[in-house]
C-alpha positions in Angstrom: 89.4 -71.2 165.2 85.6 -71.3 164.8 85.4 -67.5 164.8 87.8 -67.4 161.9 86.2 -70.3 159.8 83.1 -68.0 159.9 84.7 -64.9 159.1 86.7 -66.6 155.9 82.8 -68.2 154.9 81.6 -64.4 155.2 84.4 -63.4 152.7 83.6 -66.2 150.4 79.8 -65.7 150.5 80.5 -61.3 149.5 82.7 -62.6 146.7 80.2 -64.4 145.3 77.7 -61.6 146.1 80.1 -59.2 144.3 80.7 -61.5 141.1 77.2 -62.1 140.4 76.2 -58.1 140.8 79.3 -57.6 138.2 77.6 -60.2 135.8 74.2 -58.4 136.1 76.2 -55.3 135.4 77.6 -56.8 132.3 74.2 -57.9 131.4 72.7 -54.7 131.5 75.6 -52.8 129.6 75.3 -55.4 126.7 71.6 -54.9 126.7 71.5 -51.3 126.9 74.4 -51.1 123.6 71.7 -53.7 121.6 69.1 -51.5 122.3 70.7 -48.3 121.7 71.9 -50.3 118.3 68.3 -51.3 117.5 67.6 -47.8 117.8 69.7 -46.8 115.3 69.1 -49.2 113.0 64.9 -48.0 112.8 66.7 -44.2 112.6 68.2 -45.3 109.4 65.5 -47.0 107.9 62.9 -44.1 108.4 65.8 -42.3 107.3 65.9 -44.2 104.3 62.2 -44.4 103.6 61.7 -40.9 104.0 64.2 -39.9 101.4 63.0 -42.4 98.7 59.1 -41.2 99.3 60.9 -37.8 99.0 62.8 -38.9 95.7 59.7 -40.5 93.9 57.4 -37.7 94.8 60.1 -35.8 93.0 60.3 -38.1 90.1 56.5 -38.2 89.7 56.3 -33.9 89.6 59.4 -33.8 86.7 58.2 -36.0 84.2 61.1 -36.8 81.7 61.5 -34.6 78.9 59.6 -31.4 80.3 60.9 -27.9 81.5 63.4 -28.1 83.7 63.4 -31.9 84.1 65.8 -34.8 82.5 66.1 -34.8 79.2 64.6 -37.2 77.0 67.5 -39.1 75.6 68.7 -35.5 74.7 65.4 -34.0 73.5 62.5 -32.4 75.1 58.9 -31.9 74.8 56.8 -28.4 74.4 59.7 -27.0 72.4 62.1 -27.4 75.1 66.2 -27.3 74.6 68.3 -30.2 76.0 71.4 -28.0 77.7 73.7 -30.8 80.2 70.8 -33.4 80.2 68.1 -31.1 81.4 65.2 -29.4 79.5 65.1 -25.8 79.4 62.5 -23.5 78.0 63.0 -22.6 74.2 61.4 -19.0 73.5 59.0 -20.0 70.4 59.7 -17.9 67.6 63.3 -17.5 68.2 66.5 -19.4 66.7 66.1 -23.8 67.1 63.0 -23.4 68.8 59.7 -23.9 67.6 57.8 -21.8 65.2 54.3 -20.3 66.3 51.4 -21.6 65.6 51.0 -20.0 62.2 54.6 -21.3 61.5 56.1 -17.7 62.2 59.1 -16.7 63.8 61.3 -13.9 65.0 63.0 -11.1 62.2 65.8 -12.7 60.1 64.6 -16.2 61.1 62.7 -18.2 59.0 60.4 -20.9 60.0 61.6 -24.4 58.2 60.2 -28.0 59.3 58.7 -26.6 62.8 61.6 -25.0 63.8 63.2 -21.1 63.3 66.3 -21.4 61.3 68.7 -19.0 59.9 67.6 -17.6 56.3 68.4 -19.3 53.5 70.6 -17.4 51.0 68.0 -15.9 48.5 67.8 -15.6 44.5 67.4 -12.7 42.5 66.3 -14.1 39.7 64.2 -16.5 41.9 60.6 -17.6 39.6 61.7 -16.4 36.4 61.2 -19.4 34.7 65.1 -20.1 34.2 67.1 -22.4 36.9 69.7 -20.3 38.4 70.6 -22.7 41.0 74.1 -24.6 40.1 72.1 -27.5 38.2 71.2 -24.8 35.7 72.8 -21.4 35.1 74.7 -21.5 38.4 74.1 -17.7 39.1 72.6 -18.9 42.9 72.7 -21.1 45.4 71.2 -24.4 46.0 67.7 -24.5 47.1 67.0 -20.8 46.3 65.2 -21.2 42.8 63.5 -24.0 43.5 60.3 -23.6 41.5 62.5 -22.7 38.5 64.8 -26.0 39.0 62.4 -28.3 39.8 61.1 -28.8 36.5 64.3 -31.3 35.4 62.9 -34.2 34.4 63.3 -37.4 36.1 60.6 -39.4 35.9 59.8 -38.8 39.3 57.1 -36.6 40.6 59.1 -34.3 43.5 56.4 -32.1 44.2 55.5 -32.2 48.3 58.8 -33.2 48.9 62.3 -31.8 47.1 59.9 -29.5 45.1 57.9 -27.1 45.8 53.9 -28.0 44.3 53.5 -26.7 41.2 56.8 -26.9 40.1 57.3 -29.9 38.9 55.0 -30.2 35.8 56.2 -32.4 33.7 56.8 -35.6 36.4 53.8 -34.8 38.0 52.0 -35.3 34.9 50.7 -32.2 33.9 51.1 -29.6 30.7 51.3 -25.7 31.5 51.3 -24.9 28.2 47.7 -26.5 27.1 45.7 -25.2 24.4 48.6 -22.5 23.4 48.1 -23.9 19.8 51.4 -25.8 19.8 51.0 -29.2 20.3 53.9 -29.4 23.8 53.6 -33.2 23.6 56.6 -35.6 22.4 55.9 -35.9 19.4 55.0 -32.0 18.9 57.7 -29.5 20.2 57.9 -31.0 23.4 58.1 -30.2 27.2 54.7 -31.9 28.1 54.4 -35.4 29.2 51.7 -37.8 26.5 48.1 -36.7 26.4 48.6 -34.3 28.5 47.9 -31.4 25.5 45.2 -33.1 23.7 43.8 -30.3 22.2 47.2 -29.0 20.8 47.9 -32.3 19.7 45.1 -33.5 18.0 45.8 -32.9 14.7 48.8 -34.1 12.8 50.9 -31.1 12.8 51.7 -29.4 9.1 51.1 -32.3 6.9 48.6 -30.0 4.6 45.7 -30.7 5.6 43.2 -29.1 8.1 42.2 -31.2 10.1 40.0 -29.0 12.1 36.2 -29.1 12.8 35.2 -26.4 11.1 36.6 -27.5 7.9 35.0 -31.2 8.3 37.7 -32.6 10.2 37.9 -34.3 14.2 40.0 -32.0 16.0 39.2 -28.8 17.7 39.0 -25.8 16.0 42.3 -23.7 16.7 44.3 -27.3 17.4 45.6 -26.9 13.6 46.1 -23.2 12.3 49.2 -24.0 10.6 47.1 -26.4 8.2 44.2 -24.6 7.9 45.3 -21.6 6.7 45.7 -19.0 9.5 47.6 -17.8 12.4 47.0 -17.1 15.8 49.4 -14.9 16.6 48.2 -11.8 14.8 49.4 -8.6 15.8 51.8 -9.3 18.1 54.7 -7.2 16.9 56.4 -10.6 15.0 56.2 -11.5 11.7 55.5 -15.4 12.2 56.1 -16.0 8.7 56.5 -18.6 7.6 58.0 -20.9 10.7 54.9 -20.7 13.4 52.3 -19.4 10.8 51.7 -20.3 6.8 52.7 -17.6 4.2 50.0 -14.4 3.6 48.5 -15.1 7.3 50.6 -12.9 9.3 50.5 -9.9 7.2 50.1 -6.6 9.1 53.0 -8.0 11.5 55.0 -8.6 7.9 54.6 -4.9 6.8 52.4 -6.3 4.6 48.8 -4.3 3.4 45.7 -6.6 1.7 44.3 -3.0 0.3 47.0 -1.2 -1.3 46.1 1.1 -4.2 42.4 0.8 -3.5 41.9 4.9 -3.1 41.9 4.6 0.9 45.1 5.2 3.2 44.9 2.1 5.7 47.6 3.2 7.8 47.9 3.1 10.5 44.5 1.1 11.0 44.3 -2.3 8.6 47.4 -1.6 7.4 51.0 -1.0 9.4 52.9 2.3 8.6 54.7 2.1 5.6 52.8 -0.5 3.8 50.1 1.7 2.0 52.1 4.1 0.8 50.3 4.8 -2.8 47.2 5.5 -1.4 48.9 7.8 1.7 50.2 10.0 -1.3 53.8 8.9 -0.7 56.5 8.0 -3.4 59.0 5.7 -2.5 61.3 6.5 -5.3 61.9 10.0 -4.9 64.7 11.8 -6.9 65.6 8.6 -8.8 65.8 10.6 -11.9 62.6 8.9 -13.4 59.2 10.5 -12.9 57.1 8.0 -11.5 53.5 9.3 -11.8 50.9 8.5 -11.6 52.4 4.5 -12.2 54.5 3.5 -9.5 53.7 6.6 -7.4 50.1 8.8 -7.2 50.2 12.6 -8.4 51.8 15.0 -6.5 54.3 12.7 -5.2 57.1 12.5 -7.3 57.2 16.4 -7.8 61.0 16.4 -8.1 61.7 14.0 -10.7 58.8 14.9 -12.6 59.7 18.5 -13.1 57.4 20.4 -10.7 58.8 22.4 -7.5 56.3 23.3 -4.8 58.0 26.7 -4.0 58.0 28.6 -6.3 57.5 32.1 -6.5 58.3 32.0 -3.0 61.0 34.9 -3.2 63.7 32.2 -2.9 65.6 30.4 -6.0 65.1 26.7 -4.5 67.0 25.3 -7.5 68.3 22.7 -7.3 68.3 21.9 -4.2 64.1 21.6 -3.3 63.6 21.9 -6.8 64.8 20.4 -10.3 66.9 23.0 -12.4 64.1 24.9 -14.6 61.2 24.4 -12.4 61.6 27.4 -10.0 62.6 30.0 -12.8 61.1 33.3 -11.6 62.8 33.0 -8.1 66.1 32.1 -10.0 65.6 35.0 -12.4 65.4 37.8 -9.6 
């Protein structure tokens, strides 16, 4: 009986043995899977870390808005051309990019507000001094005479902005037609803005009397012709009488010669062709029947009508014809 008491104490003792082996076993497994865990856990993180250095060193060598990098809420510096949100190079000089330095760009592209556009559609009649665009003749496009339309007055001075500079005269406050000798302000014959033509405008226009320096008056010599006796268009090809210019003072453009019948021909010099004919030797009243010399006509120029033919004895019967009937007898006798 004693021997098996002791063997059943033996069996109870390895039991106990075995279950607190199995425990350490346990304990190691569970430790082993926390550390194995832990492991993993610092894996991910320098995992982590590394790819957000990675990501900000990125960030920090593509600054927004440059080549190649995000776009800048859909533009981009240096020229660049927002395509899907990122910046791509734009070749200056060619179409949307930017112009060159000295505002150029590629053929058929013209350089408009820093950028190379398409070209405008042109006018033939561009400068002319007429608007063609469809506020005035309509014969071109808008923005294609702009110097020429730009003088529409508004009240507002457009130049540097809608207009181009010097296109805009009258807003702007100037007078392109100073010192012409027409007074171009409102109360002249217009298209000048006040005192703006002061020396045009000086005088009071065609009231009869001169009202220039020269002749004791206050205003500029030349700033009242019309007054004073004189024109200042002379020989120009138009006779200015009498609307622009008094009667008499426009007289070689008239037809009209000052020394008629004083011995000399003036033509073509002092005189225009045609207006000193009595002193040229030329009858205007030719075969009228009536011999006009020496009267209306000098001698030797109304041969016909006074009897005398030029030809004769010539072999040739120029009766009555070159000659007046009687005057070329021998040559009519043969």
């Amino acid at each position: 009986m004693a021997t098996v008491a002791t063997w059943l104490l033996s069996l109870a003792m390895i039991a106990m043995s075995c279950g607190g082996d199995a425990g350490g076993v346990a304990t190691m497994g569970s430790s082993s899977s926390s550390s194995s865990a832990d492991a993993s856990t610092a894996t991910s993180t320098t995992a982590a870390s590394e790819s957000g250095a990675q990501d900000s060193t990125t960030a920090a060598s593509c600054p927004i808005g440059a080549w190649g990098c995000p776009c800048d809420g859909g533009t981009c510096l240096d020229g660049g051309e927002c395509i899907d949100d990122v910046c791509v190079q734009c070749p200056i000089g060619t179409l949307d990019c930017a112009c060159t330095d000295s505002q150029l760009c590629a053929v058929g592209l013209q350089c408009r507000d820093g950028t190379c556009q398409g070209m405008l559609p042109t006018c033939e009649t561009a400068g002319d001094g007429v608007c063609d665009e469809p506020v005035g003749t309509g014969r071109c496009p808008v923005g294609t005479d702009a110097y020429d339309c730009c003088y529409f007055s508004d009240g507002v001075c457009d130049e540097g902005g809608a207009c181009p500079p010097g296109s805009d005269d009258y807003d702007c406050g100037r007078c392109p037609f100073q010192s012409n000798g027409v007074c171009n302000e409102p109360q002249g014959q217009g298209g000048c803005p006040p005192d703006t033509d002061p020396l045009d405008c000086c005088a009071t226009p065609e009231d009869g009397t001169c009202e220039e320096m020269a002749r004791g008056g206050a205003c500029p010599n030349g700033s009242d012709f019309f007054d004073c006796g004189y024109c200042i268009h002379l020989n120009d090809g138009t006779c200015d009488e009498p609307g622009t210019c008094p009667a008499g003072s426009d007289d070689y453009d008239c037809g009209v010669c000052e020394t008629v019948q004083d011995g000399t021909c003036d033509e073509p010099g002092t005189c225009p062709v045609g207006s000193d004919d009595y002193d040229c030797g030329v009858c205007e009243t030719v075969q009228d029947g009536t011999c006009d010399e020496p009267g209306t006509c000098p001698v030797g120029s109304d041969d016909y009508d006074c009897g005398v033919c030029e030809t004769v004895q010539d072999g040739t019967c120029d009766e009555p014809i070159t000659c007046p009937v009687g005057s070329d007898a021998d040559d009519c006798a043969i």
